[in-house]
N, C-alpha and C positions, 0 to 999 in steps of 0.2 A: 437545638444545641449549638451552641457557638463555637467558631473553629478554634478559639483560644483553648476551651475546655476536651479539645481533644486528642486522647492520648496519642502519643508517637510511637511509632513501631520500627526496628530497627533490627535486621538479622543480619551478624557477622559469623562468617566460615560458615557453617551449619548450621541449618535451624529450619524450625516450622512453628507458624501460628494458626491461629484463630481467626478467622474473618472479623466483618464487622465492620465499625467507624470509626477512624483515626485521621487525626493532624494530616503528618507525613509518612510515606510509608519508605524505606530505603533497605536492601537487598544487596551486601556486600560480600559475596560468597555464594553461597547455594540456600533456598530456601524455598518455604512449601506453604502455601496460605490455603488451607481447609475448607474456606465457605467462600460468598460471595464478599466484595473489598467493596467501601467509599470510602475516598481519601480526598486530601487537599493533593498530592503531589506522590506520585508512583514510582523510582527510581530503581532500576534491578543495574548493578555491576556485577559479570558471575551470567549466573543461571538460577531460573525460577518458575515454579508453577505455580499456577492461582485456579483451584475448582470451584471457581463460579463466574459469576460477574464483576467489571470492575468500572466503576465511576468512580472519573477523577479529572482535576483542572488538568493537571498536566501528569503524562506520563511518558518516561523514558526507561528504555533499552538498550546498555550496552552489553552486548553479549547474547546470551539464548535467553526464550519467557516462552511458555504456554499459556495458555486461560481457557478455562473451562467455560464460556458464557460470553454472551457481548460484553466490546469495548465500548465507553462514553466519554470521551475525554474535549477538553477544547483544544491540546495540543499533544502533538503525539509526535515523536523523536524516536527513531530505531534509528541504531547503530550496531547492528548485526543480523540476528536471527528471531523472529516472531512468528508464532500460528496460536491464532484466536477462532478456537472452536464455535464459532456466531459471527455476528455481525459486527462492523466498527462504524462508527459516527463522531465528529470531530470536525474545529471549524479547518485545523490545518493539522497538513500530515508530510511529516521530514523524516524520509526513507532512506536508510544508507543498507544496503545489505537484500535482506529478504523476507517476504510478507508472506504470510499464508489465512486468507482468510475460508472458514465454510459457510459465509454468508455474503451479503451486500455493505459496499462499503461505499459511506454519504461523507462528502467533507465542501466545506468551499475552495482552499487548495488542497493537492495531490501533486508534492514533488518527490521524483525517486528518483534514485542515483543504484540501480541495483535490478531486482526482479521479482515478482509475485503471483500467486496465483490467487484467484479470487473466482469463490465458484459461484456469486450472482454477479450484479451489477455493480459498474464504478460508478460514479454521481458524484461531479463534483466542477463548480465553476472555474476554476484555473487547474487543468490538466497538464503536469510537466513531465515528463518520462525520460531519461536516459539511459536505457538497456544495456545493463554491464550483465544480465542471465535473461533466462527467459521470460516471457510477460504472458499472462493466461487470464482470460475472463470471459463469463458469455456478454455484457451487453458494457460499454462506454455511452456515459451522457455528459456533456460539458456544454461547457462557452467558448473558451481556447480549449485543444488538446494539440498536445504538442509529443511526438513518440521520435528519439533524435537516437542514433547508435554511440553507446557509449564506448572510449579507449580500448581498444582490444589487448586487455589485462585481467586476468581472471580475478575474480573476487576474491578466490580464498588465500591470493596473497594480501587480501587488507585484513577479509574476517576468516580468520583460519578452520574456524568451526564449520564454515558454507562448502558440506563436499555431497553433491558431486558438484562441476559449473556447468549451468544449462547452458544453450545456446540461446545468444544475445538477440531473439526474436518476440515477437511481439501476437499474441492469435485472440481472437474475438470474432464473435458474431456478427455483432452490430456496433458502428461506432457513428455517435449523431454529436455536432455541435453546431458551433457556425463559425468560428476558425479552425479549419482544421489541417496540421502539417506531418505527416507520416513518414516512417524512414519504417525498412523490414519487417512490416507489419503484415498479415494473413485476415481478412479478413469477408465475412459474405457481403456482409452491405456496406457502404461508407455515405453518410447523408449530411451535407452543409452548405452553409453561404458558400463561402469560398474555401477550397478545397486543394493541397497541393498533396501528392502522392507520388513518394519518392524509392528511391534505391532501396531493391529488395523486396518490393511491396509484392503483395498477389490480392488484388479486389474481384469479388466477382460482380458488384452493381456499384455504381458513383453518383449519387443524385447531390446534386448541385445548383445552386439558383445564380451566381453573380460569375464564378471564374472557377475554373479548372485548369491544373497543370499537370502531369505526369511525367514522371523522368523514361526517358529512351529506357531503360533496364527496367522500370517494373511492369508489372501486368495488369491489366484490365479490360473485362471482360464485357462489358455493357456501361454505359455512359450517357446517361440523362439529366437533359437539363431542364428543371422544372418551374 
C-alpha cells in the first residue's frame, strides 16, 4: 500500500483510536491507541499511550508517551517523558528529558541532554550524554562514548511533569568502545583504545590499549594495559 493512500490519524483534546496503518499520526491533547501503530510520522503534543508496537520514519515527543511493545523508528526526538515497554532501535535518538526503556536500545547516534534508565544494553556508534538526572544501564557499546555532567539545573524546571530529579550520575556494568571520556560515572569494567576517566568517576577495572588519563578526584581500582 502506498503512503499516499494512507489514512491520517489525528487526536485533538481527548480521544482514542484503533491501531493499524496510517500516513501521519499527530496526538494534540491526551490520546490512547488500542493496538499495535505503523506510521509515516508519530507526533504526541500532551500525553499518550500506545498498546502495542510502534513503527515509524519518524517519531516525536513533546510532553509524556507510554508504548506497550518495541520502538522502530529512524528518528526519534523526546522532548519530555518516555517509557517503552521493549526495546528501541533507531538510526538517531535526540533526548531532551527522560527515557525509560525495559529493553535494549540499538541506534547509530545516542545524544541526551537529560537521563534514562535502560534495563539491557545501549549500542550505538556515536554515544553523547549530558547528565542533567540519572543515567542507568547494564552494558554500553559504542565507537565514541562521551558521558560530560550537565548544568546543575534541575529538569523539571524545563519539563515540569519530570518529578522526582535524579541525581546527575551515570551507573553501568560494562562500558566498551574505543574513545572513551567519562565524567560521574560508576562503573565495574571500563574497556578502550584510549580512555580518559574523569571527576566523579568510580571504576573498578580500566583495560586500555593506547592512553589512559584519570582525574586526581576519581577512582580506580585496577588498571590494565593490554
Amino acid at each position: 500500500m502506498e503512503v499516499s493512500s494512507l489514512p491520517e490519524l489525528a487526536i485533538t483534546g481527548f480521544g482514542r483510536a484503533a491501531g493499524g496503518s496510517y500516513g501521519n499520526v499527530t496526538i494534540d491533547g491526551a490520546g490512547k491507541v488500542d493496538a499495535e501503530l505503523s506510521c509515516q510520522s508519530f507526533v504526541v503534543n500532551g500525553t499518550a499511550r500506545v498498546s502495542g508496537a510502534i513503527r515509524t520514519e519518524s517519531f516525536e515527543v513533546n510532553g509524556k508517551m507510554t508504548g506497550k511493545g518495541p520502538l522502530h523508528a529512524r528518528l526519534v526526538r523526546i522532548n519530555g517523558q518516555v517509557h517503552i515497554e521493549g526495546p528501541l532501535s533507531s538510526d538517531e535518538i535526540k533526548l531532551e528529558g527522560i527515557l525509560k526503556l525495559d529493553g535494549s536500545c540499538d541506534a547509530e547516534k545516542f545524544r541526551v541532554h537529560g537521563g534514562f534508565t535502560i534495563a539491557g544494553m545501549l549500542n550505538a556508534g556515536i554515544i553523547d550524554i549530558l547528565l542533567h538526572g540519572r543515567g542507568q544501564v547494564k552494558e554500553i557499546g559504542g565507537e565514541q562514548i562521551k558521558v560530560k555532567l550537565g548544568e546543575s539545573r534541575s529538569l523539571a524546571s524545563v519539563f515540569q511533569w519530570v518529578v522526582p530529579v535524579f541525581a546527575q550520575h551515570l551507573t553501568a556494568e560494562t562500558i566498551e568502545g574505543d574513545e572513551i571520556e567519562l565524567e560521574e560515572t560508576t562503573a565495574s569494567v571500563v574497556r578502550g583504545n584510549r580512555v580518559i576517566i574523569g571527576s566523579g568517576c568510580t571504576i573498578g577495572r580500566v583495560e586500555y590499549q593506547s592512553e589512559l588519563r584519570v582525574h586526581p578526584g576519581a577512582k580506580v581500582k585496577e588498571r590494565i594495559r593490554c
